[in-house]
C-alpha positions, -999 to +999 in steps of 0.1 A: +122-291-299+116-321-282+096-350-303+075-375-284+059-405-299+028-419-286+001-446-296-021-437-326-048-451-308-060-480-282-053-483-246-025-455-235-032-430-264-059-412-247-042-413-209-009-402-229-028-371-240-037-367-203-013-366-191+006-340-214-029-320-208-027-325-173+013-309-181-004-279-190+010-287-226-016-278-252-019-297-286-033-283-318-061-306-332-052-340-331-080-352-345-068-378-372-037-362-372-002-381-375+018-354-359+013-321-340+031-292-323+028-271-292+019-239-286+032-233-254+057-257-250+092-271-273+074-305-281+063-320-314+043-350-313+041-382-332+015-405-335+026-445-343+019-475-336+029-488-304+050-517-318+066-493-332+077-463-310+107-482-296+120-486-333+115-447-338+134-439-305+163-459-314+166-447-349+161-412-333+135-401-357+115-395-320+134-383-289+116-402-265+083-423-265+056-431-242+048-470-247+040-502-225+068-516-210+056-550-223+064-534-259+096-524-251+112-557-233+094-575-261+114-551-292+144-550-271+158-519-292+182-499-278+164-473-257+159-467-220+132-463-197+135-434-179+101-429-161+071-453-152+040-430-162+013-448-138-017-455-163-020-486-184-012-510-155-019-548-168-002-579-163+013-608-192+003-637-182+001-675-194-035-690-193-050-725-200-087-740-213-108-740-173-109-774-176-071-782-179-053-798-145-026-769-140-006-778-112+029-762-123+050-747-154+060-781-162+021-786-176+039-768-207+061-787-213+057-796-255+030-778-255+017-751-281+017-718-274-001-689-293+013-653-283+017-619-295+052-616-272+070-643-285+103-626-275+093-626-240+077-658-236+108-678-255+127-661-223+102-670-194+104-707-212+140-708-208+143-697-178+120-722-168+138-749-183+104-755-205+103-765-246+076-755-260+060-744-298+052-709-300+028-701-322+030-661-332-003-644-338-013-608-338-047-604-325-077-626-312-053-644-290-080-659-266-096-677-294-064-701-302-071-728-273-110-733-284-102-737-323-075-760-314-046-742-326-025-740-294-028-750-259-021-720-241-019-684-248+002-657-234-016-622-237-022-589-219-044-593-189-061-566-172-092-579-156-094-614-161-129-608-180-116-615-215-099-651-208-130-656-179-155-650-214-131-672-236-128-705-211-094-700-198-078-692-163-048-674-158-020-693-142+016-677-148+022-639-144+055-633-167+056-595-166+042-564-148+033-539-172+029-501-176+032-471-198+071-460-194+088-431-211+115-442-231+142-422-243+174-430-268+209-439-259+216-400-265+199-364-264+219-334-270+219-307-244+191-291-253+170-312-258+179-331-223+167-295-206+135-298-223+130-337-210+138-321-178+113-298-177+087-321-191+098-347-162+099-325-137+055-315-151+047-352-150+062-364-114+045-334-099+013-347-115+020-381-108+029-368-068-007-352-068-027-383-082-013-403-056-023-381-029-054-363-011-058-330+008-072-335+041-086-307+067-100-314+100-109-304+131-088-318+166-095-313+202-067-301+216-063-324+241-059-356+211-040-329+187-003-348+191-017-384+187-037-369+156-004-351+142+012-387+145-013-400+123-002-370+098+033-371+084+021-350+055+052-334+031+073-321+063+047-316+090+014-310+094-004-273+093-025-268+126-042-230+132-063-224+161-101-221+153-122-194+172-138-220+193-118-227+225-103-259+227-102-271+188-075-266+163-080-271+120-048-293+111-039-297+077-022-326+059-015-347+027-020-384+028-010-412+004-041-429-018-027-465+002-031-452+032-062-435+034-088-453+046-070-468+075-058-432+083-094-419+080-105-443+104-077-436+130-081-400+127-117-405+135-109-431+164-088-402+183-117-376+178-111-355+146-142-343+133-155-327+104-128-341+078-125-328+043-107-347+016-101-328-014-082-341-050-050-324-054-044-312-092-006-304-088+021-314-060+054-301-060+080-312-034 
């Protein structure tokens, strides 16, 4: 059996249980529960903290763990990341007060810093050739700057609306975040088949989410320049419809592109397009 450890609760807990849903792996009640099994698939679940999965996967208490990947480059245990999941996108960034005259990184310089990622920020710093104090704090991050107990702050950014709220404006991105799956240095055999299955689940979910279904109808005479316009997995389906002249063509089309494809499409005469969610895509 396979054990996965995920967030207890806040931001990736419920798209972790998604996603494993989405897997077509059912969960007994989880409900205030700290762990839970499967009933149709070899996986027992864990619920932690998120600061503290990566500890779990290196002492291999979990197998593998579901977790930002600011967490993990912050803990630096010894794991790996072996997939990017695609939910929990956000940003850690450096911010100032609004009314501060940022011009570069050097406005740092011996300044105070209050952070939840001191790991990571100590790095960006040194890189930077910048000495600063960084002052360590767990929660409320946004608040240091306006009860004068730093300068900056580094913390998680999704929107912008929380520093926006607080007086402060972003002005150094050090990391790209996202829910990973991270695994220890080692899995025995079986348990390696069972990550391969559950991989094998989630990139065809991932595949579908990423991609629409689209149906149309082409005059013949615009069919090739329409089929240019539609790559799809290996080529796209066309079937003759009972009206003379017209063919239905069949595609997939990547989320990026599909607007500017729609548009095309239309430009070269396809009419009566469908676009329909795809729940699974396998390639």
């Amino acid at each position: 059996m396979l054990k996965i450890a995920i967030q207890k609760s806040g931001r990736l807990s419920e798209d972790s249980l998604k996603l494993l849903k989405d897997c077509g792996i059912d969960l007994r009640n989880v409900k205030d529960r700290l762990r839970t099994e499967s009933d149709n698939f070899p996986v027992e679940v864990f619920f932690l903290r998120d600061d503290d999965i990566p500890q779990y996967v290196e002492d291999g208490v979990a197998d593998i763990g579901f977790v930002g990947e600011n967490v993990v480059y912050e803990k630096k245990k010894a794991v790996q990341v072996r997939e990017k999941l695609g939910f929990g996108k956000c940003r850690l960034s450096i911010a100032v007060k609004k009314s501060d005259d940022y011009s570069a990184v050097s406005f740092l310089q011996g300044k105070k810093i209050a952070t939840s990622y001191p790991v990571l920020v100590q790095d960006y710093l040194d890189k930077k050739g910048i000495s600063a104090e960084i002052h360590e704090i767990s929660g409320s991050v946004e608040i240091a700057p306006g009860i004068g107990l730093a300068d900056a702050v580094c913390d998680l950014v999704s929107s912008g609306s929380t520093l926006f709220m607080n007086g402060l404006k972003e002005v150094e991105n050090i990391l790209q975040s996202q829910a990973v799956l991270i695994t220890g240095k080692h899995l025995d055999k079986e348990k390696e088949q069972i990550l391969e299955r559950l991989l094998f689940r989630m990139q065809a979910v991932k595949k579908a989410k990423n991609n629409k279904y689209v149906l149309l109808n082409a005059p013949n005479d615009q069919l090739q320049k329409i089929i240019a316009l539609l790559p799809g997995m290996k080529s796209p389906t066309v079937l003759p419809l009972a009206e003379p002249g017209w063919s239905s063509v069949h595609s997939v089309i990547e989320e990026n592109d599909f607007w500017n494809i729609i548009e095309q499409l239309k430009d070269n005469g396809a009419q009566g397009i469908l676009v329909v969610p795809i729940e699974k895509m396998i390639v």
